[in-house]
N, C-alpha and C positions, 0 to 999 in steps of 0.2 A: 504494500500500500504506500502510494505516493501522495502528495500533495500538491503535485503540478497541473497544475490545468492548460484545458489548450486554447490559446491566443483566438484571435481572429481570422490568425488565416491558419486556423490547428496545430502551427508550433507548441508544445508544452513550455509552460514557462514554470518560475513560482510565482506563487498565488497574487504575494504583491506587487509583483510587475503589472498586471491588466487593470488596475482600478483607471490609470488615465495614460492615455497617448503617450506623456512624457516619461513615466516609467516604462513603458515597454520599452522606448529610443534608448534609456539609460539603461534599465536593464540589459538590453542586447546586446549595446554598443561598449560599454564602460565599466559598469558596475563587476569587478572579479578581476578587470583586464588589470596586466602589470604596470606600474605609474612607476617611471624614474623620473631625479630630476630635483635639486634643493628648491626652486621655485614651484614646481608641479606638485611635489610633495606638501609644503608650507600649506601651497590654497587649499589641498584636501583636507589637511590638518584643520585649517582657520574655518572649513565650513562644515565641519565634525563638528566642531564647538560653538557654533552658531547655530548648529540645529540641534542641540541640545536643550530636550524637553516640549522640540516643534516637531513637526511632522517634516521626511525629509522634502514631501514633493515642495515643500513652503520654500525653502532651499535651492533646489532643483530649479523652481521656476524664476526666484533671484539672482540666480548665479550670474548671469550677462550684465547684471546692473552690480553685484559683489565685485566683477571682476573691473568694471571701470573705476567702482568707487577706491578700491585698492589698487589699481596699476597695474592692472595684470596679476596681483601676488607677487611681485618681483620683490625680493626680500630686499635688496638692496633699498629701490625705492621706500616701501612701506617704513621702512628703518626711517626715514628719513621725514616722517609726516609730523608735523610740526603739530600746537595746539590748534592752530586755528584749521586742520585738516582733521584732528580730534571732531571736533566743533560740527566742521563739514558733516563727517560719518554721520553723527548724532542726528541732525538735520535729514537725512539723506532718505526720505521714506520708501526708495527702493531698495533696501538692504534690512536686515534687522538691527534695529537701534537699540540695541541694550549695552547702557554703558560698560558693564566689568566683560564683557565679548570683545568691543570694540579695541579696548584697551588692551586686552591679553592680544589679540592680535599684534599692533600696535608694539608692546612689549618683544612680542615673543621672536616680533620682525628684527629689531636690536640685538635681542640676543643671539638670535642665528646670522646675523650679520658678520658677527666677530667668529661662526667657522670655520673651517677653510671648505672649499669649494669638494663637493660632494662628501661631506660629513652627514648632512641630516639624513641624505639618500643612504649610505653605508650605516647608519643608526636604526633605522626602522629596518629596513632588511635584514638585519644581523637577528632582528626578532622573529621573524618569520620561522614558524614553527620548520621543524626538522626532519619531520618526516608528516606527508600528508596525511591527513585526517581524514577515515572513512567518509566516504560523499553524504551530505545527510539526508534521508528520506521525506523527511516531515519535517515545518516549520521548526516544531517540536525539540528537533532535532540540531539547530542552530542553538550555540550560546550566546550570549549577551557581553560575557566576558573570558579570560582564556588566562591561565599561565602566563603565556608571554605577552599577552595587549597586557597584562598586571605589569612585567618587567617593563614592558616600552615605557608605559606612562609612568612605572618609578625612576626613569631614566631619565624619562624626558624633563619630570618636575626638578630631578636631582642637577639636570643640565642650564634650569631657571626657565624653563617654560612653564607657562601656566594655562589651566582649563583645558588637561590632556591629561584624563581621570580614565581609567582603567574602559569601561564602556565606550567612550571616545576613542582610544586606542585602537581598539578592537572592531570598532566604525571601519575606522579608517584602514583597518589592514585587509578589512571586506572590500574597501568601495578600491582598493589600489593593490589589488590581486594577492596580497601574502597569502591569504589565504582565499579557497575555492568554496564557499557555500553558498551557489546556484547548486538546490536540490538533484538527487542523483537522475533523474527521471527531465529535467531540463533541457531544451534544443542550445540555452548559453551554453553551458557545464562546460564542452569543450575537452 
């Protein structure tokens, strides 16, 4: 027994790929695929934590105006946002405006500034679980958090990031391939 249902044009997906057009694109498209890259990484990081405690399609559908309001995510940039681009964010009702997000972002741009150049990308990968995890069958069957999203996020905070809690971790190692849970039964899986 699986929990994959079949799409529109009878692809099996999971379940919560079909509620709307734009998860299925993300679904298909993104969501498990491998993400390299200290800037590519940073955005998925920053909008793990911005979709914390939202739904992600809220996210999902912000992202094009995320990405202007931040620069791309280009760490250097964002490092570089003064108060009155604080100020801006806040203001900016196509993004989510909550202050301590904005700021960990912001923050967390600074501190990964001072890396050297493919440190964050070699940080998160180094957590990527070591040998794959059976494919899951059931929603059921996916955790929320894991052993190593617990080390990323104690590494990360331990490195002076902030608002990168064990379940955001573990977000993120879903939406940037470390790990595969598109259900076994999935046309993504891959």
């Amino acid at each position: 027994m699986t929990d994959t249902l079949a799409g529109p044009d009878g692809v099996p997906r999971c379940p919560w790929a079909l509620s709307t057009p734009d998860y299925v694109t993300y679904h298909d498209e993104e969501w498990g695929r491998p993400v390299h890259g200290d800037d590519a990484l940073f955005e998925r990081l920053s909008l793990e934590a911005f979709q914390s405690g939202l739904s992600w399609i809220t996210i999902l559908r912000r992202r094009p105006t995320f990405r202007t309001a931040f620069s791309d995510f280009q760490i250097a940039k964002v490092a570089a946002f003064t108060d009155e681009d604080r100020t801006r964010l806040l203001d900016d009702p196509g993004i989510i405006r909550n202050r301590a997000k904005v700021d960990a972002t912001m923050a967390n741009a600074r501190v990964l500034a001072d890396w050297t150049p493919g440190e964050l990308d070699a940080l998160i990968w180094s957590h990527a679980p070591k040998k794959p995890r059976k494919a899951p069958r059931t929603l059921t069957d996916v955790p929320a958090v894991t052993d190593e999203s617990k080390a990323l996020a104690k590494e990360l905070k331990k490195r002076g990031l902030r608002f990168v809690g064990p379940t955001t971790a573990y977000a993120l190692m879903q939406a940037c391939g470390l790990v595969n849970d598109h259900l076994k039964d999935c046309g993504a899986r891959g």
